[in-house]
C-alpha positions in Angstrom: 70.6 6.8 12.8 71.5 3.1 14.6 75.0 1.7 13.8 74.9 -1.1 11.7 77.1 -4.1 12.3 79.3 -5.4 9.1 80.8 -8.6 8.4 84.7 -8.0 8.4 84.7 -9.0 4.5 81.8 -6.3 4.1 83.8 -3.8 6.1 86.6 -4.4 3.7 84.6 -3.7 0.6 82.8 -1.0 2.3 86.6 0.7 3.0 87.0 1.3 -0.6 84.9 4.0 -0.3 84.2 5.1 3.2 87.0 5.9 6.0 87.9 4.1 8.9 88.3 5.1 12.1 89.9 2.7 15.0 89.0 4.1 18.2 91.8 1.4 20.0 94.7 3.1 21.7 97.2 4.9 20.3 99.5 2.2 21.5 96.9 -0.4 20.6 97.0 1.4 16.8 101.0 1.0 16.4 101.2 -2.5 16.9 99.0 -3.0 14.3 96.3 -1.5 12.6 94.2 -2.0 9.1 95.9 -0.3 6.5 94.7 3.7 6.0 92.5 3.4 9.2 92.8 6.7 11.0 93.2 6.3 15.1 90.8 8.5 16.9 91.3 6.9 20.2 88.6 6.7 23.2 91.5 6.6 25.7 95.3 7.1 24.8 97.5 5.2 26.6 97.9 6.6 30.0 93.8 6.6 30.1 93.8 3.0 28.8 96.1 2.2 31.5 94.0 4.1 34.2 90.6 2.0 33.4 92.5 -1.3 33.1 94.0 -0.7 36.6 90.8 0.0 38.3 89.2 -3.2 36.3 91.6 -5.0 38.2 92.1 -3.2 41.4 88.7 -2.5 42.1 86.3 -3.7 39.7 84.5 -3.6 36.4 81.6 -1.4 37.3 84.1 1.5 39.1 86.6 1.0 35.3 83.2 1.7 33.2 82.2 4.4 35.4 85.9 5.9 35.3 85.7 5.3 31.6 82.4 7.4 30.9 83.7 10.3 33.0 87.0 10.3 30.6 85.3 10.1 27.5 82.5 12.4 28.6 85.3 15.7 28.6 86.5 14.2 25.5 83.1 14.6 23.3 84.5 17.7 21.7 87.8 16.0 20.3 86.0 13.2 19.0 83.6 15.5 16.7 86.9 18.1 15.9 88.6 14.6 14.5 86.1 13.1 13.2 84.7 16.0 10.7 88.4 16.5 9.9 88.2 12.7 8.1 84.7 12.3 7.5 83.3 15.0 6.0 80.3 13.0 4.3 78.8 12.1 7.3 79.5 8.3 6.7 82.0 6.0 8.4 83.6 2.3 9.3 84.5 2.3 12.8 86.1 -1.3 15.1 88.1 -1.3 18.3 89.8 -4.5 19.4 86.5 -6.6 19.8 83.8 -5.1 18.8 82.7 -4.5 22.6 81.9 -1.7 24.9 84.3 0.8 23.2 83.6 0.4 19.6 79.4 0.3 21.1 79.8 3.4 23.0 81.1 5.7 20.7 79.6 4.5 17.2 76.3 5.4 19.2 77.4 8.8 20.1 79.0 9.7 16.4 75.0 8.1 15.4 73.3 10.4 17.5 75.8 13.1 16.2 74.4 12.9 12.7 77.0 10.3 11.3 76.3 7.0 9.4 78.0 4.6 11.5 79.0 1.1 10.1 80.8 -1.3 13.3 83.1 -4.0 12.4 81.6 -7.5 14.0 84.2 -8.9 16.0 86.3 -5.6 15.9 90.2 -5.3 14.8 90.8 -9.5 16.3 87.8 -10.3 14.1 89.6 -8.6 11.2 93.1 -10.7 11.9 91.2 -13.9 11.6 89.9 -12.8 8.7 92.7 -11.7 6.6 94.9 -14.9 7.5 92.6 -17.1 6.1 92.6 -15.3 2.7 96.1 -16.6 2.3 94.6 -20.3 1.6 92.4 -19.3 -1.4 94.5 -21.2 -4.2 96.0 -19.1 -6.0 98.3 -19.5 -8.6 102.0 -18.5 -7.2 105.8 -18.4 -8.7 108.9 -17.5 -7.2 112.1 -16.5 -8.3 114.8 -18.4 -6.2 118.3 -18.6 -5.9 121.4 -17.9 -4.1 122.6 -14.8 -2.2 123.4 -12.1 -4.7 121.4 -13.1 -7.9 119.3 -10.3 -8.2 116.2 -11.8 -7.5 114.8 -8.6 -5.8 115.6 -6.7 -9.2 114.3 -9.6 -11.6 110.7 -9.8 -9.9 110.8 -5.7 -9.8 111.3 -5.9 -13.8 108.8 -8.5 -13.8 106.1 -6.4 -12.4 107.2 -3.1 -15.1 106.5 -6.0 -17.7 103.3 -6.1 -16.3 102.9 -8.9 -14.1 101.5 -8.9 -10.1 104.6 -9.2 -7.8 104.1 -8.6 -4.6 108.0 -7.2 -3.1 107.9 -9.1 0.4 111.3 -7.7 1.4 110.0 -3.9 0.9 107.0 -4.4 3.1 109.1 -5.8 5.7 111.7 -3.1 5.3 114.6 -5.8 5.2 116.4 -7.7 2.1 116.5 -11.2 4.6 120.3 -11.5 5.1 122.8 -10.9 8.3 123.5 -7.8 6.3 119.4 -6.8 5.0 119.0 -3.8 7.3 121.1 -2.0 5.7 119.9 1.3 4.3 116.6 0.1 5.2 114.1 2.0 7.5 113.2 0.6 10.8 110.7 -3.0 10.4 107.1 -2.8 11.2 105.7 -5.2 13.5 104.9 -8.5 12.4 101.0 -7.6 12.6 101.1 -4.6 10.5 103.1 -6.2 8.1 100.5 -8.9 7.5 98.1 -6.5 7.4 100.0 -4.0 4.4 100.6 -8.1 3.1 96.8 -8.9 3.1 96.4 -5.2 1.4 97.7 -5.7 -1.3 96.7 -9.8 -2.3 93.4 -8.5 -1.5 93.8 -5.8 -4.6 95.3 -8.2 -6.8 93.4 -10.0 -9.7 93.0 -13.3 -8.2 92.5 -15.6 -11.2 96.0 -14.2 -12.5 99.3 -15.6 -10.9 101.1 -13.8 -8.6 105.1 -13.5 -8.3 107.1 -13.5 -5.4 110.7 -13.7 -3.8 111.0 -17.2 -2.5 111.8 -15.7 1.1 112.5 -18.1 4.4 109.7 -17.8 7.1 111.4 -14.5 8.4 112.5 -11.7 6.9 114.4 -9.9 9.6 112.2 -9.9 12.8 108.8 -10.0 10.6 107.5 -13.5 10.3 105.5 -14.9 7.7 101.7 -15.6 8.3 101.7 -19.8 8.2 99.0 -19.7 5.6 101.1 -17.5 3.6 104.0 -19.4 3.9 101.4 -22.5 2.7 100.3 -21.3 -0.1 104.0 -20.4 -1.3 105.4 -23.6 -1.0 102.5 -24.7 -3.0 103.8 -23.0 -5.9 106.3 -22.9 -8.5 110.2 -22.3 -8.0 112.0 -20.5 -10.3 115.8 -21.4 -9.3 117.7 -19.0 -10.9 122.0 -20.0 -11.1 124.3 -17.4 -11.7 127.8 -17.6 -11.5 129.6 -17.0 -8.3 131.8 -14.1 -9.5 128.8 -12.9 -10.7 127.0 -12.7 -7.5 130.3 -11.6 -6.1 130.4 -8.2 -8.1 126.5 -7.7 -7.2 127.2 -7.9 -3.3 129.8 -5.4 -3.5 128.1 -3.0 -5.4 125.5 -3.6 -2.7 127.2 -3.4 0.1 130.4 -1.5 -0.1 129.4 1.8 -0.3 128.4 1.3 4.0 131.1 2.3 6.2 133.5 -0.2 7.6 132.4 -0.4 11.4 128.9 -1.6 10.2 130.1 -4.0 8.1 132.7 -5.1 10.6 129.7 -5.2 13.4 127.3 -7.3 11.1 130.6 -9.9 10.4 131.3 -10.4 14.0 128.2 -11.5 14.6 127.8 -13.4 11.9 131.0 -15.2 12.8 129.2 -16.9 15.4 127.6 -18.9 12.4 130.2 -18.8 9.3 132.9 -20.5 11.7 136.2 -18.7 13.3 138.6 -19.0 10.3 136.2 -17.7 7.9 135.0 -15.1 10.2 138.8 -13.9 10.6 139.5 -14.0 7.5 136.3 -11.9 6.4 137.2 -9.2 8.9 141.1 -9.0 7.7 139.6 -9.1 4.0 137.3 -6.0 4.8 140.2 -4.1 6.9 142.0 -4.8 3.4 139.1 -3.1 1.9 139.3 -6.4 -0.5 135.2 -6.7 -0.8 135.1 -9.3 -3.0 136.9 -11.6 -0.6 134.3 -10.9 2.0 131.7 -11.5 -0.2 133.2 -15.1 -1.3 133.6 -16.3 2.2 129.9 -15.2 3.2 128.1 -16.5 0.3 130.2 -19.5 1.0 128.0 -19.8 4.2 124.7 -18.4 2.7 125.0 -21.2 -0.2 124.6 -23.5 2.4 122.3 -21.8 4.5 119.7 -21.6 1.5 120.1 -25.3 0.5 119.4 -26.4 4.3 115.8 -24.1 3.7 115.3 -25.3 0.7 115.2 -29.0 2.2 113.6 -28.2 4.4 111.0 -26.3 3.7 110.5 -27.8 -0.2 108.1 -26.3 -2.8 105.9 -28.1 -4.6 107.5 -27.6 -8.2 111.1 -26.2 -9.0 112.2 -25.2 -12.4 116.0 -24.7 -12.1 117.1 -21.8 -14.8 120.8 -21.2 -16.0 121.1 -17.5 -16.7 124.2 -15.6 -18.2 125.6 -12.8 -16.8 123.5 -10.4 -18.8 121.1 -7.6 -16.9 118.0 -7.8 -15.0 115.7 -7.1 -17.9 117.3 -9.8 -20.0 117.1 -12.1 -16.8 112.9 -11.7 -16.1 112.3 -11.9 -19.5 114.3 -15.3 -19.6 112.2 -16.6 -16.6 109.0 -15.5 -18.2 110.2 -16.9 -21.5 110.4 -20.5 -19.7 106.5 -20.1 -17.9 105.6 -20.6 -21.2 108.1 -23.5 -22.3 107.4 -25.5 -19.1 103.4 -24.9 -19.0 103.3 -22.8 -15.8 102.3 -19.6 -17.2 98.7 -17.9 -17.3 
């Protein structure tokens, strides 16, 4: 059977039922990689590293010749992996380009007895792909508002009441603040996060609108795709107002339960921001174990912080929302209670 070439958005449809297999480097595959692909690599790292060196050193015939005789003791690993995750005899397959590695060894897995479907443009082909996705239109609210207003809580109770949130901060494994590592597991890379991102907008119904966390362009050390970023500003604001003791008690029930030398590291540096007197007096509140003193003198500075985003970097509608100090179910259903009331909703 002859490999046939796919379109990246037929590879993508084709992935809902068939496996893929990215045949990039291991190293290659960490940096990013298309969600549920499974890496059986032509060359791990060190081989990778042996080809490029002799492309350079001494030439590109000598690198292809060097990079035959490597795969050619490798044929048995590729067929022991590949049986392992395609036991139908049919599969997706892309390195970074769609060139000589992706060609070499779709033919041999063809001539093996496997269907063999090869991503057009390989992996880069699929990146170009999935950014522009993020311009399609769609309908998008956000739930806004200062530091310690539950807004990861309301748009997680919005989704059990059976709206489409997508939880930006959980992807990005960081809640956005000086202080949003915390508890959290290490960040993917900016490129796999945009890919797990593209994963799920792509499963989403896209004639229904989708919610979101009104998020700056980083979260952490993950950036925002720009077309992402787009089509959020292009939608509507929710701006939640709480009162400030309220947000007060939230923080500390957040964050006080971490031991004092983390806290004291993240304050330190975030003095270099909040401004000497405040920072001092944050780090003698937390040596006081008086929390919600450090929690007024930071939001002090993150009130501020968020207002300079929000100029500038403005949405195209905001909707500001006065809620009580009730619970996080009360609060999403408030916010869906005024979709309706303003004409925003469905």
């Amino acid at each position: 059977m002859t490999p046939e070439t796919l379109t990246p958005e037929q590879f993508l449809q084709m992935a809902l039922r068939l496996p893929i297999i990215d045949v990039r480097s291991p190293g290659e595959f960490l940096q990013g990689h298309i969600p549920g692909a499974f890496n059986i690599p032509l060359f791990d790292n060190e081989e990778r590293a042996r080809v490029g060196t002799t492309y350079v050193k001494i030439g590109k015939e000598p690198a292809i010749e060097l990079g035959k005789t490597i795969a050619g003791e490798k044929t048995n690993y590729y067929l022991d992996a590949l049986e392992k995750v395609s036991p139908d005899k049919a599969l997706l397959l892309h390195c970074w380009r769609g060139g000589m590695r992706s060609e070499k060894i779709a033919a041999f897995f063809a001539e093996s007895g496997y269907q063999v479907f090869v991503l057009e443009g390989g992996y880069k082909a699929y990146r170009g792909y999935i950014r522009k996705q993020f311009s399609s239109g769609r309908k998008i609210f956000l739930i806004g508002g200062y530091t310690g207003s539950g807004k990861t809580a309301i748009l997680s109770e919005i989704g059990k009441l059976g709206h489409q949130v997508i939880d930006l901060e959980a992807l990005a494994c960081h809640k956005g603040s000086n202080f949003g590592h915390l508890g959290q597991l290490a960040q993917p890379t900016t490129e796999q996060f945009e890919n797990e991102l593209y994963s799920r907008w792509a499963n989403l119904e896209p004639l229904k609108p989708l919610w979101l966390e009104h998020e700056s362009m980083k979260i952490g050390n993950v950036v925002l795709p720009n077309t992402f970023n787009d089509a959020m500003l292009a939608g509507t604001l929710f701006f939640i107002e709480l009162s400030k003791a309220y947000r007060i008690q939230r923080l500390v029930n957040e964050y006080a339960c971490f031991e004092k030398p983390v806290l004291q590291s993240v304050l330190e540096h975030l003095g270099d921001y909040m401004g000497a007197y405040q920072s001092r007096e944050a780090l003698l509140a937390l040596q006081n174990d008086d929390f919600e003193k450090v929690a007024d003198l930071t939001l002090a500075y993150y009130d501020k912080l968020y207002d300079n985003s929000l100029s500038r970097r403005p949405v195209r509608k905001m909707e500001r929302i006065q809620l009580s100090s009730g619970g996080v179910e009360e609060h999403a259903k408030w916010i869906l209670e005024q979709t309706l009331i303003n004409g925003v909703s469905d």
